[in-house]
N, C-alpha and C positions, 0 to 999 in steps of 0.2 A: 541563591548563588549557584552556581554551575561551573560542576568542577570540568576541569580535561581530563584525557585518561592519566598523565604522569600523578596529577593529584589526587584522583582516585585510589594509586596504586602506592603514594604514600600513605594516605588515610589507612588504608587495608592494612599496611606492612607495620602503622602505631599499634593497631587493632590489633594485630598479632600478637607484637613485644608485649604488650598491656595485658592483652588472653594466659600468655606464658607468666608473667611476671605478677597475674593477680592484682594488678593495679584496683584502689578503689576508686580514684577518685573521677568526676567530671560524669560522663553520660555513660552507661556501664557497657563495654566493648563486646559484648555480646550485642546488645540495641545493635550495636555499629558494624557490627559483620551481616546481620540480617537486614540494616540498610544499602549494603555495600552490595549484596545478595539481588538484592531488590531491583537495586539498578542494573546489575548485569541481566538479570531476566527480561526487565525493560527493554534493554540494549537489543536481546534479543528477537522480542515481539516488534519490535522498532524494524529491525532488517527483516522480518518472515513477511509483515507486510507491505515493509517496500518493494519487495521482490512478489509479491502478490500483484500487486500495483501494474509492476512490470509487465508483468506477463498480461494482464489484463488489458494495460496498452495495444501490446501485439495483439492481442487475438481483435480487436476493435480494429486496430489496422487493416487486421487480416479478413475481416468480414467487410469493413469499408472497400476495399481492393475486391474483392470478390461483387459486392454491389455492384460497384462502379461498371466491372465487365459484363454483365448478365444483362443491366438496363438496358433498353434500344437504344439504338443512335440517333437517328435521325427524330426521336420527340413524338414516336411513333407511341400509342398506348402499349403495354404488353398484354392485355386481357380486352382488346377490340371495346375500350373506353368509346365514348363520341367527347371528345376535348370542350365540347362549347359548353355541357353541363352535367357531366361524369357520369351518365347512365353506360348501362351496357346493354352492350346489343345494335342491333341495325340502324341505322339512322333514319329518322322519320320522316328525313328528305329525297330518299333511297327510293 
């Protein structure tokens, strides 16, 4: 099951009354604040590496963008390739 945060945030606030109040009974409220714990660290590691992600997006854009403009235009080799069979150097038709 998979709570939202409102139900997370009752969960925590039984956890509370129950920590104050010494409750024994059911799964002992301590378990349930270090599971409560658990999940906010989650939550955490959840957004550092989506914003990881992010940024990693950009920077692949930003190297794709930069490829794009460096290559020749016109289909031209950039290191004087011969296109019919990828040697370099002079052409042996030359």
């Amino acid at each position: 099951m998979i709570l939202n945060a409102s139900q997370l945030e009752a969960v925590r606030q039984r956890t509370d009354e129950e920590l104050r109040s010494g409750a024994t009974h059911g799964y002992p409220a301590a378990t349930i604040r270090d599971l409560l714990q658990t999940v906010e660290a989650l939550k955490k590691e959840k957004r550092k590496w989506k914003k990881l992600a992010q940024e990693r997006g950009q920077v692949l854009a930003a190297i794709q963008d930069l490829s794009v403009r460096t290559l020749p235009k016109n289909g031209d080799s950039p290191h004087g390739a011969d296109d019919r069979n990828g040697t370099v150097g002079p052409r042996s038709d030359d």
